[in-house]
Structure formats: structure tokens, C-alpha cells
C-alpha positions as CSV (number, residue, x, y, z in Angstrom):
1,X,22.5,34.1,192.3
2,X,21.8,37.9,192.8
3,X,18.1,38.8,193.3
4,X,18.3,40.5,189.5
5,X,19.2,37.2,188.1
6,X,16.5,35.8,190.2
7,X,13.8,38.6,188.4
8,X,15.3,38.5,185.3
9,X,15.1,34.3,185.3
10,X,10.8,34.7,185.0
11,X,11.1,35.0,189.2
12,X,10.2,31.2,188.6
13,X,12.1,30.4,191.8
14,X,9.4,32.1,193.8
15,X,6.8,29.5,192.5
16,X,9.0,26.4,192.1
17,X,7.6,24.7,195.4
18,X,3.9,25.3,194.1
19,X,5.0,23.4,190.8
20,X,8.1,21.2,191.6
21,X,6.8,17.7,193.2
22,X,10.1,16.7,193.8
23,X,10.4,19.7,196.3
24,X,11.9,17.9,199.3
25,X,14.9,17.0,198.1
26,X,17.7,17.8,200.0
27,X,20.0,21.0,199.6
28,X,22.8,19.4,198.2
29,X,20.8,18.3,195.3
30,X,20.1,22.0,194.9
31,X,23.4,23.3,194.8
32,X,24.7,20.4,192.3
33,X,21.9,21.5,189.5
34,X,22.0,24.9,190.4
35,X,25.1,25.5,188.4
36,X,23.6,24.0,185.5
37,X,20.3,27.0,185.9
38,X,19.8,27.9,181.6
39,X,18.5,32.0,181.9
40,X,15.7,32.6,180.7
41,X,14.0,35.9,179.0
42,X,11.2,37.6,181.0
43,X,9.6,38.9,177.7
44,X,6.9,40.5,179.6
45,X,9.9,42.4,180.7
46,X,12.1,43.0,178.0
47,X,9.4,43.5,175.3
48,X,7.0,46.2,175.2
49,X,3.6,46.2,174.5
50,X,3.6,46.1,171.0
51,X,6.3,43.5,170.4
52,X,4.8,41.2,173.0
53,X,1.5,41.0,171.2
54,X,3.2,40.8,167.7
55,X,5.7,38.1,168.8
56,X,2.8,36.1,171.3
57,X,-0.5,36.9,169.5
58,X,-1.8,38.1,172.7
59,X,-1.5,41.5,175.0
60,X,-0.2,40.8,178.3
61,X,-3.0,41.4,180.0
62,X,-4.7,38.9,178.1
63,X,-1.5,36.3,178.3
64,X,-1.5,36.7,182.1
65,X,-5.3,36.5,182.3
66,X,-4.4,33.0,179.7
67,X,-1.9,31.7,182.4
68,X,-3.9,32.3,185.6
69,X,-6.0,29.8,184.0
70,X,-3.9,27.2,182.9
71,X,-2.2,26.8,186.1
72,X,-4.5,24.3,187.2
73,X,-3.8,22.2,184.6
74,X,0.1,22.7,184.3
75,X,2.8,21.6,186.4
76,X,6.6,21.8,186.1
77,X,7.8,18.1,187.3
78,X,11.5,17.9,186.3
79,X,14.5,19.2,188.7
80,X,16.9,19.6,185.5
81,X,17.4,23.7,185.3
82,X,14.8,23.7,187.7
83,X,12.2,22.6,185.0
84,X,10.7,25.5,182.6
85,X,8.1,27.6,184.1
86,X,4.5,27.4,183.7
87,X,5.3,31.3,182.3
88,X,8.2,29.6,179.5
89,X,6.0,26.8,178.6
90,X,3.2,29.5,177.4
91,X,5.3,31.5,175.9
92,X,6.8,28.6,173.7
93,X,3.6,27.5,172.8
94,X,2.1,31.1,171.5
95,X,5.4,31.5,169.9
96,X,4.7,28.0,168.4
97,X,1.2,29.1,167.4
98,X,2.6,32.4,166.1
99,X,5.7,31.2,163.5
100,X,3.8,27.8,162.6
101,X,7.3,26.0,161.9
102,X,9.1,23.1,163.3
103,X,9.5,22.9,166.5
104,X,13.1,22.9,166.3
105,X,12.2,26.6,165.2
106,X,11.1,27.5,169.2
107,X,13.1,25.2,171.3
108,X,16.0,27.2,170.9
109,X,13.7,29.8,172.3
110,X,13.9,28.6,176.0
111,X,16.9,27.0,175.5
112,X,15.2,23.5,175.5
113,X,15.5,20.7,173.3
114,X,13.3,19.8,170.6
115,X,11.7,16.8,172.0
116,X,11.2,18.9,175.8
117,X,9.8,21.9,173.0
118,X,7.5,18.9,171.9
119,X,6.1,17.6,175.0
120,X,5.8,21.7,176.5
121,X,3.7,22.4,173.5
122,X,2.0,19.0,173.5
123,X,0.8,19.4,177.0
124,X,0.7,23.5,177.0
125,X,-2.2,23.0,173.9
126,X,-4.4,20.3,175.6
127,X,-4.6,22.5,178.7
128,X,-5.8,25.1,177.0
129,X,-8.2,23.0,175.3
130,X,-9.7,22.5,178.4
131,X,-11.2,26.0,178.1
132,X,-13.9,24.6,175.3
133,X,-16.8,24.4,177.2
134,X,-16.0,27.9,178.8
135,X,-15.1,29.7,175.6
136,X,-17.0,28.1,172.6
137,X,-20.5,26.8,173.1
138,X,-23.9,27.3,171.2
139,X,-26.1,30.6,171.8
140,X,-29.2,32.2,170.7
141,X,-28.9,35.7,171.3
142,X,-27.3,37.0,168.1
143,X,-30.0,35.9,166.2
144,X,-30.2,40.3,165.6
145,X,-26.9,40.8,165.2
146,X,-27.7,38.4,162.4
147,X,-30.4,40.3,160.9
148,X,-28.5,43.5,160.5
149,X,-25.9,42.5,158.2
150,X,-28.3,41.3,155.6
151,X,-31.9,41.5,157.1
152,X,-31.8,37.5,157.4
153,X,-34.3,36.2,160.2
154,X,-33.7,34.3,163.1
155,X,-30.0,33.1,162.1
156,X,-28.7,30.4,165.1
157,X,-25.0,30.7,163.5
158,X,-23.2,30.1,159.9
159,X,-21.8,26.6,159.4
160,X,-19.0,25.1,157.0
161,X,-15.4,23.7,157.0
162,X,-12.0,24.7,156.7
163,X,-9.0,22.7,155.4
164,X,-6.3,22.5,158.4
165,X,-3.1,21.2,156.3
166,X,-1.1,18.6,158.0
167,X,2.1,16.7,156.8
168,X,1.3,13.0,155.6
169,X,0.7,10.6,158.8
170,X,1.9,7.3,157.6
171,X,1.7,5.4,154.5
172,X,-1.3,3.3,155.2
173,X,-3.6,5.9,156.3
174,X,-1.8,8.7,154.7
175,X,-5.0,8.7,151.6
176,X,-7.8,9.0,153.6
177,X,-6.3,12.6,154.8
178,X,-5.5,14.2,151.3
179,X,-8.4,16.0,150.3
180,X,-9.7,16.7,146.6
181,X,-6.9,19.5,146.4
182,X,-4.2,17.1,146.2
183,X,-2.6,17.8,150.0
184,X,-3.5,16.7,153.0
185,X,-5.6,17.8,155.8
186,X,-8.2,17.7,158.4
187,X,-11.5,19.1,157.5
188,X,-13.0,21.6,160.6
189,X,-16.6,22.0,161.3
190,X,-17.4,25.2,163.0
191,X,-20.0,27.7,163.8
192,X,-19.3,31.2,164.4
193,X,-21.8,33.9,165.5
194,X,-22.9,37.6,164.3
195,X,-19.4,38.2,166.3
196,X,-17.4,36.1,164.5
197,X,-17.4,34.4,168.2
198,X,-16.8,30.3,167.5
199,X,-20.0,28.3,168.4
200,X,-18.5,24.5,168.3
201,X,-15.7,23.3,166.6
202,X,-15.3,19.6,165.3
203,X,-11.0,18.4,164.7
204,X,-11.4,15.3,164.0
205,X,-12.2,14.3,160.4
206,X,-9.7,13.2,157.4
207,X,-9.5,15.9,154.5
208,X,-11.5,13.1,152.6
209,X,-14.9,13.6,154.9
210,X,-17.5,15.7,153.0
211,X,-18.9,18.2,155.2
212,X,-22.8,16.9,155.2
213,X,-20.8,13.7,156.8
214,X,-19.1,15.9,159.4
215,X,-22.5,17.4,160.1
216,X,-24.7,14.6,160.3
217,X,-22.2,12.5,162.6
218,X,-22.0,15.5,164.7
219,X,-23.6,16.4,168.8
220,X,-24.8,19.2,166.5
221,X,-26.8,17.8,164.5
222,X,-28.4,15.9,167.5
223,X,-28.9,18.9,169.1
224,X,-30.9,20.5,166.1
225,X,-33.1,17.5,165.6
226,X,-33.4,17.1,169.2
227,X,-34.9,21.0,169.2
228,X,-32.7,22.8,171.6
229,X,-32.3,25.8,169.6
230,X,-35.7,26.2,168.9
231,X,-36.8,27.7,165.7
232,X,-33.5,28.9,165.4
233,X,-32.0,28.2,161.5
234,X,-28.2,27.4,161.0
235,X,-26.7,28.8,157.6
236,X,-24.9,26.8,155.4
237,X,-23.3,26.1,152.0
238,X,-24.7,23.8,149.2
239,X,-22.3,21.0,150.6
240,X,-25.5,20.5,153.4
241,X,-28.7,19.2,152.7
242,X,-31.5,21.2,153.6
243,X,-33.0,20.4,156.5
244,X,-35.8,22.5,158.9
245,X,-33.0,23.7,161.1
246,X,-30.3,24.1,158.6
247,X,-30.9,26.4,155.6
248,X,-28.6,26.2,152.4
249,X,-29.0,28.7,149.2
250,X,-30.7,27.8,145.8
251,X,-28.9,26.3,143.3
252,X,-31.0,28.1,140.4
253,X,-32.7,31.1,142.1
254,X,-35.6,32.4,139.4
255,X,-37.7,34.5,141.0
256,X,-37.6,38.0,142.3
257,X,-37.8,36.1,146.0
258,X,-35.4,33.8,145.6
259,X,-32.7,35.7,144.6
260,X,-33.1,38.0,147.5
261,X,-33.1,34.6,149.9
262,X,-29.9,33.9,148.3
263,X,-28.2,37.6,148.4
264,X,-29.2,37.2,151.7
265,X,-28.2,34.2,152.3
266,X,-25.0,34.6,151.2
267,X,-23.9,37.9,152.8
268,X,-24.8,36.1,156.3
269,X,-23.1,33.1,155.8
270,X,-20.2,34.9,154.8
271,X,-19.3,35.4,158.9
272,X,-17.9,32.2,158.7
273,X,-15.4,32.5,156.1
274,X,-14.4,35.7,157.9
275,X,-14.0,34.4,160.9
276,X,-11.7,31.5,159.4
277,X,-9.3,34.7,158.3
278,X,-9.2,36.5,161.3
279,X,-8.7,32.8,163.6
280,X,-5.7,31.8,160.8
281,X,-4.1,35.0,160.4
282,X,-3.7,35.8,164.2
283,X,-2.8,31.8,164.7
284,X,-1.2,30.9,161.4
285,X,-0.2,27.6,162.4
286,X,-3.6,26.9,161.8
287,X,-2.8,28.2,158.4
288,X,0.3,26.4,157.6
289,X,1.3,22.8,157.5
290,X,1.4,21.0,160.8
291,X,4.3,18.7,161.1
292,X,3.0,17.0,164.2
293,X,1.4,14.3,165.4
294,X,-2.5,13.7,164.8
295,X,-3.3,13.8,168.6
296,X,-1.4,17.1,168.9
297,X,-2.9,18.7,165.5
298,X,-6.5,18.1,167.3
299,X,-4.7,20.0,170.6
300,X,-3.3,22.8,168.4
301,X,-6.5,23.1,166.4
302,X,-9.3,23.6,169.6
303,X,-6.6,25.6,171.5
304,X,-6.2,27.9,169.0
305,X,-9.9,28.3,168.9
306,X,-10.4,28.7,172.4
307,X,-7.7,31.1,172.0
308,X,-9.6,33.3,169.1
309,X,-12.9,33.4,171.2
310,X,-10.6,35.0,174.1
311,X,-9.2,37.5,171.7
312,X,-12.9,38.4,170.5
313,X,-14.2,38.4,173.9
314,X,-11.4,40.6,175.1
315,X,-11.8,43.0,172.3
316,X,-8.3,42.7,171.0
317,X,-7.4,44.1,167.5
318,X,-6.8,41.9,164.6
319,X,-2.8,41.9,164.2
320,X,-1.4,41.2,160.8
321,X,0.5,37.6,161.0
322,X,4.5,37.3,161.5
323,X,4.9,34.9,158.3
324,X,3.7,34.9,155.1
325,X,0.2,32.5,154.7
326,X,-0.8,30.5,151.5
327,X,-3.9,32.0,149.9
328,X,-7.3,30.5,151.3
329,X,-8.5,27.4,150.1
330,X,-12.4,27.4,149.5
331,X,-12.6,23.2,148.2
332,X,-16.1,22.8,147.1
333,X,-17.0,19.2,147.5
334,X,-17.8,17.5,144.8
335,X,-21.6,16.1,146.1
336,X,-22.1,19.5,146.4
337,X,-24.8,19.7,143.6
338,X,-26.4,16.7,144.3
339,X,-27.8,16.9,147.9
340,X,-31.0,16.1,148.3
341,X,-33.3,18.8,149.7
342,X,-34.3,17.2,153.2
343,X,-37.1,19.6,153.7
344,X,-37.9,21.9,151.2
345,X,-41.2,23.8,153.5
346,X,-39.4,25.8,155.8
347,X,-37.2,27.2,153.2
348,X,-40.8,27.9,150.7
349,X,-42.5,29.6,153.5
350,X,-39.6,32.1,154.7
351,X,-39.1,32.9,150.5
352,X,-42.5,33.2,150.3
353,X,-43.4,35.3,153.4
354,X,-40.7,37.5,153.9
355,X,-38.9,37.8,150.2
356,X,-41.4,38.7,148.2
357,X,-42.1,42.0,147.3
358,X,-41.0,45.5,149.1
359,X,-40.5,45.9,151.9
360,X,-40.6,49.4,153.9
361,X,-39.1,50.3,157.0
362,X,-42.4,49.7,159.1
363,X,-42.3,46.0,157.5
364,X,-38.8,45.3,158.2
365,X,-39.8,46.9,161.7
366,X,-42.7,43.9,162.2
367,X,-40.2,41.2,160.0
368,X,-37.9,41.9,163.7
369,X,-40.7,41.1,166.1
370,X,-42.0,38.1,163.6
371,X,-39.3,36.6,162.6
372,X,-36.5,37.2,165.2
373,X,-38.3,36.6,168.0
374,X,-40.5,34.4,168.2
């Protein structure tokens, strides 16, 4: 092999003994698989800028920053072709992430089969779900980024849940996972910031699961009633009861105050369901129908939002997606009305102290101090 193969080939030969655990074998076991050696495309190479962040969903900067921190986590264990690179394997996966199809769809990509395409992206999404506690996790310093989209006080983060669509598991526990739309689906908790920066992310409920369950069985909830976010409030729909740290909007606002609590309300909350757009449009197999296994849809579902929080941190422009995306889903649940208002006092006193009447730019000015930071 000429060293151009060898650069054109990923270089992977430089790295195999760092990755191959088989790396003593002898050199006649070398030359009889080195025949069989399947080329593969350096696309950080071949593609420029533009078509490498189209095509992967990421810059390169950002996809080598990605890999430098997935190679803890990754290894390349088989001597067929030399195994695929640490380099292949993320590229397969973004391009996974990117066209949201079967995985026959990307195999060909590498030149690997469907089931190797499988494990890669399998294993490729859990390690990057290992980023979660260094990417998403619950802060309080947005609370003014908060305030100036809407003048809404001392906002922890906006809460609700998203529909992931999934192909039926099985026929006995195929029900539990169609939600009231008629498909089926796992129904994602998350919190975003002012930022549209994910706070916590929950992948684990049926389509089925109302979103006050998802709540109130989650770490979060513990958390809020546990105080660690002080008198920090979350924002969320009517699907959530009430509570002292969770504020939802009025179902029949009457006064002057209450339908600027609601306005309010409203415009801030709003973050999430943006955020949702921007995560599924640059990842739309989070916007598609997942035709893989439960375990794996969990994997795809937190890497992709470890993924989204890079992107945001990283300041990378919203790209438009590669495939056309089904229109967004906003399933009200059907409990919704009904919730009974936990604690309606914390809710009264911020309508009633901060909502009523007019308020000038030196009272807005003192509504900061007041209610933001303390």
C-alpha cells in the first residue's frame, strides 16, 4: 500500500495499535487480511466545509472536538479490514442521525454490513451518551435571560414533552407505546434554558405516560421538592399541576393580572417548543420514526441531546435538515383540564404583586432586583 492510500484510508493504520487488542498477532496474519483492506472516504478530506456540516450535522472542528472525546469510550476490536475506525464509526453514526432511515441506508456508507452498521451506531450513541452529566444538567443563572423575553421573574427552565416516534416493539407491549395520536412513541421530558440549552432530559416513558406522571416520577421533581433550586419556578403547560416550584397558566384568566401572567407565561414557556425544532431539525432522526430497538432509541434519543447542547455551546448555526420532517405534533393530554392545583399561593402572590397594574421602567428596574434575585 502507497502512503496516499494510507492518508486517503482515514490514516487509521497510524492508530490501529492504540485501538486493535488483537495487536500482536503475527505478520503473516497481516498480510493474509490485508488484501481484503475495504477503502474508506476521509470526508474531512474530500468534503468541504459546507458539505461536511450539511452531510454530518456538525463542523469539523466540532466533529474532531466530538471524537477526541469519545475515544475513551470507543475501541475498534475486530482484525477483519482492520476493523472501522473510531473516525468511520462517528461518521456513520452522524450520518445515521442526519438521514433518520434504516440502517441499511448507511452501512453501505463504510462499506459495512447492516448488522456491523447496527452494532457501530449502537455502541457509537451510548458513548456519546456518556457526555450527559458534562453537557445537560440543571442551572440557575438564566433566570435574566428569562426575564427579558417576556419580563417573567425568576424562571429556573420551561418544562414539557415531545413525542419521539418509534416503530411498534412487539405485540404484547406494542399498546402501552401508542400515544392518544394513534402511533407510537416515547414521550421526552426536558428542560431547556433562556438558550434553548437542554437542562435534563428523561427517554424512558411509553407514548401512553401523561406528562404530570413523567414529572412526578422524576430526580426532578425530587430535586424541586428537595429545594435545590431555590426559589427558582419551572414553567410548564396545563398537563402539570401547580405546584410552588412549578408554575402552569390559568385556564380562565379574568382579570387585567391574570391575563398578563398568562401572556407571559406563555411567551416564556415557548423556549421549549423551540428548542424541540431546532434539536429535531438538525437531528431529524429524532423527528422521524426509529426502527430500532428500545435500548438503542433511549441511546439515540440522549445522544442526540448531548449532541444539541454541543452545537449551542459551540455557537453553531441552525442548518436546515437533509430530509423532509412530518409537521410537529403538540398532543395535549387528555387530563389536561382536570389537574388539580397543588398550590394555588405562590402563583396568587406573583399575579397579585407583580401583574397588576402599570408598570414603568423604574418598576420593572426594582421587579429585576426583587424578583430575579433574591
Amino acid at each position: 500500500m502507497s502512503s496516499s492510500d494510507s492518508d486517503s484510508d482515514l490514516e487509521h493504520l497510524i492508530q490501529l495499535s492504540d485501538w486493535d487488542t488483537n495487536s500482536s498477532d503475527d505478520d503473516s496474519d497481516r498480510q493474509r487480511v490485508s488484501s481484503r483492506i475495504i477503502r474508506r472516504v476521509n470526508y474531512m478530506q474530500t468534503l468541504d466545509d459546507a458539505e461536511f456540516t450539511f452531510r454530518f450535522r456538525l463542523t469539523k472542528p466540532a466533529f474532531q472536538l466530538l471524537l477526541t472525546e469519545l475515544i475513551p469510550f470507543v475501541r475498534v476490536t475486530s482484525k477483519k479490514n482492520y476493523g472501522v475506525s473510531p473516525l468511520h464509526q462517528l461518521l456513520l453514526t452522524l450520518r445515521f442521525y442526519a438521514l433518520g432511515t434504516m440502517l441499511i441506508s448507511v452501512a453501505d456508507f463504510v462499506g459495512v454490513s447492516k448488522s456491523t452498521a447496527g452494532r457501530i451506531m449502537r455502541d457509537m450513541s451510548r458513548a456519546i451518551a456518556r457526555l450527559y452529566d458534562k453537557y445537560i444538567f440543571v442551572h440557575q443563572e438564566g433566570a435574566e435571560n428569562f426575564y427579558r423575553i417576556a419580563g417573567f421573574p425568576r424562571v429556573l427552565g420551561a418544562i414539557d414533552c415531545t413525542h419521539i416516534r418509534i416503530q411498534s416493539s412487539c405485540q404484547t407491549i406494542g399498546e402501552e407505546f401508542r400515544n392518544r395520536k394513534g402511533y407510537f412513541s416515547l414521550n421526552v421530558q426536558a428542560v431547556c434554558d433562556a438558550e434553548l440549552m437542554l437542562m435534563n432530559v428523561v427517554a424512558r416513558w411509553p407514548g401512553s405516560t401523561h406528562d404530570a406522571t413523567i414529572f412526578n416520577n422524576s430526580i426532578l421533581r425530587a430535586q424541586c421538592d428537595a429545594g435545590d433550586f431555590g426559589n427558582r419556578w419551572l414553567l410548564g403547560d396545563s398537563a402539570y399541576p401547580n405546584r410552588s416550584y412549578l408554575l402552569t397558566p390559568l385556564l380562565n384568566p379574568v382579570t387585567e393580572a391574570e391575563i398578563r401572567y398568562n401572556e407571559s407565561h406563555i411567551k416564556t414557556r415557548n423556549t421549549i417548543e423551540r428548542t424541540f425544532g431546532v434539536w429535531k431539525r438538525r437531528f431529524p432522526v429524532v423527528a422521524l420514526t426509529l426502527r430500532v430497538s428500545i435500548s438503542n432509541v433511549h441511546a439515540i434519543i440522549i445522544a442526540t441531546a448531548v449532541l444539541h447542547n454541543m452545537c449551542r455551546n459551540l455557537n453553531l448555526q441552525e442548518i436546515p435538515p437533509e430530509v423532509e420532517l412530518p409537521p410537529a405534533d403538540n398532543i395535549e393530554n387528555s387530563g389536561a383540564q382536570n389537574m388539580v392545583v397543588l398550590d394555588m399561593q405562590h402563583r396568587s402572590d406573583l399575579i397579585n404583586n407583580y401583574f397588576t397594574g402599570d408598570r414603568d421602567q423604574s418598576k420593572i428596574g426594582s421587579d429585576l432586583g426583587l424578583w430575579i434575585r433574591y
